[in-house]
C-alpha positions in Angstrom: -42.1 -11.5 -28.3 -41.5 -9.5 -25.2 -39.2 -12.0 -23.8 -37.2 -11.5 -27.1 -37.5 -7.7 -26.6 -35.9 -7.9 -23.6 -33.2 -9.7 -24.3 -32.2 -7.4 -27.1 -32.7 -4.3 -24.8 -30.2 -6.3 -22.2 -27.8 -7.1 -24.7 -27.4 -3.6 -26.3 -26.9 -1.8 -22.4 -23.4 -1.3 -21.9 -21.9 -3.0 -19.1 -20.3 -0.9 -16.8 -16.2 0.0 -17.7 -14.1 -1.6 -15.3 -12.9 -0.1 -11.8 -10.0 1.9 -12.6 -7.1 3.8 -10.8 -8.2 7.8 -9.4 -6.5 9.9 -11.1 -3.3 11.1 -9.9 -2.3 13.6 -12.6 -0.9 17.2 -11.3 1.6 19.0 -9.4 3.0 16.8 -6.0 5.3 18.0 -3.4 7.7 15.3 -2.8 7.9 14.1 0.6 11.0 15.9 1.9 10.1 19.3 0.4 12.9 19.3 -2.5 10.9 19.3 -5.3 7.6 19.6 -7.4 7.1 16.5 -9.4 4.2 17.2 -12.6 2.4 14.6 -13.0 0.7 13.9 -16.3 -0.5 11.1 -19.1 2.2 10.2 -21.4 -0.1 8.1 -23.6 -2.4 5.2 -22.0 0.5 5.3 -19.2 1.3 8.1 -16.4 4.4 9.4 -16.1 6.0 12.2 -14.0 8.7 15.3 -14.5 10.3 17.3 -12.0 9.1 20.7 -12.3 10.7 22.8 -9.7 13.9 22.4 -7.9 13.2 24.1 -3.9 15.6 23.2 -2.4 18.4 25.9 -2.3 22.0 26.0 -0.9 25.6 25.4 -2.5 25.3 21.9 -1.9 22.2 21.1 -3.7 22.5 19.7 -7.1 21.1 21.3 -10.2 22.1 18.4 -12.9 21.4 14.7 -12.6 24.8 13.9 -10.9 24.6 11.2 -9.4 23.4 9.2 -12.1 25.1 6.0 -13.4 25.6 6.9 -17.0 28.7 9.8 -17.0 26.9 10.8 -20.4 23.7 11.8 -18.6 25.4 13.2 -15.3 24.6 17.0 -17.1 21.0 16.6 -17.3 19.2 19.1 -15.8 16.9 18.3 -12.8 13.5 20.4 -14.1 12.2 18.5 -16.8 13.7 15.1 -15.6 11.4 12.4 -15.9 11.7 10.4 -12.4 8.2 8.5 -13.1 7.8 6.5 -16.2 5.6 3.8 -17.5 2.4 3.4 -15.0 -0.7 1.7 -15.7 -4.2 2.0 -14.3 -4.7 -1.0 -11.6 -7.9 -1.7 -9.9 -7.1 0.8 -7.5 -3.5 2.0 -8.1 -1.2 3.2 -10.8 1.1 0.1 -10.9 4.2 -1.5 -12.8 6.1 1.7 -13.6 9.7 3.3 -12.6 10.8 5.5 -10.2 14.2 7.3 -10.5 15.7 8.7 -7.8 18.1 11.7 -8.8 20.0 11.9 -5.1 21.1 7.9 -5.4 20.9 7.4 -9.2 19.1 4.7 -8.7 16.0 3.1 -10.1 13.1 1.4 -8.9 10.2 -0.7 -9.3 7.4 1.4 -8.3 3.3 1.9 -7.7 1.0 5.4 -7.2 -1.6 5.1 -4.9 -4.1 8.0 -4.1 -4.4 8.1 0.2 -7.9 8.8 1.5 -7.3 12.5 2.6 -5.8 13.1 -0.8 -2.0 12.6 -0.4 0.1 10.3 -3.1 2.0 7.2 -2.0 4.7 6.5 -3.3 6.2 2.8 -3.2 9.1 2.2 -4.7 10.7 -1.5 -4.3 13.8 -3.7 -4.9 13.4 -7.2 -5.4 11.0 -8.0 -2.2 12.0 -4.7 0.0 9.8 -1.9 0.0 9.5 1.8 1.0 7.2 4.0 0.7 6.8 8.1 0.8 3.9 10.7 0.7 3.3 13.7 -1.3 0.8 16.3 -1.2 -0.8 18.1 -3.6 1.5 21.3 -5.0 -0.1 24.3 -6.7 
């Protein structure tokens, strides 16, 4: 009877919920200083909009010119969404887009939360890789 007691009280504890990504929801500072990118959930994914434009001068876009499509070339830059479609990994937010306003282009991409608290950014093309850091914005 106590042997069947415990095996109840095992099989009705939860098991603990999978490892999942840290959180990398907020405001980021992209790595050259241009922008603030928000990011925030869009769903069960993340995704990520540009929310201020700091880079200043004549020469510094304020629409999404460089993109491919003529139609969108008018877009504005805040409110863009350059992150879309990231899902929680073991320890990263993984199998999403990045869109990068200066080349138009698009990439594969991952978020990974650095020990001291910085955002790493890897964005790749087939097998080539890069990857940038940004630091928490307020």
């Amino acid at each position: 009877m106590l042997r069947a007691l415990l095996v109840m009280s095992l099989a009705l504890t939860p098991l603990p919920a999978a490892a999942a990504a840290p959180s990398v929801e907020g405001r980021w500072l992209t790595d050259d200083g241009s922008a603030v990118v928000e990011i925030a959930a869009c769903g069960r994914q993340i995704c990520g909009r540009i929310a201020r434009v700091l880079a200043s001068g004549a020469n510094v876009p304020r629409t999404d010119s460089n993109n491919p499509d003529p139609a969108r070339r008018g877009r504005p830059l805040v409110g863009l969404q350059i992150l879309s479609g990231f899902t929680a990994g073991a320890s990263a937010w993984e199998d999403g887009k990045a869109y990068d306003p200066k080349s138009g282009k698009s990439y594969d991409a991952s978020l990974r939360l650095n020990a001291d608290g910085s955002l790493r950014v890897t964005g790749c093309v087939l097998l080539f890789c890069q990857s940038v850091r940004w630091t928490r914005s307020r």
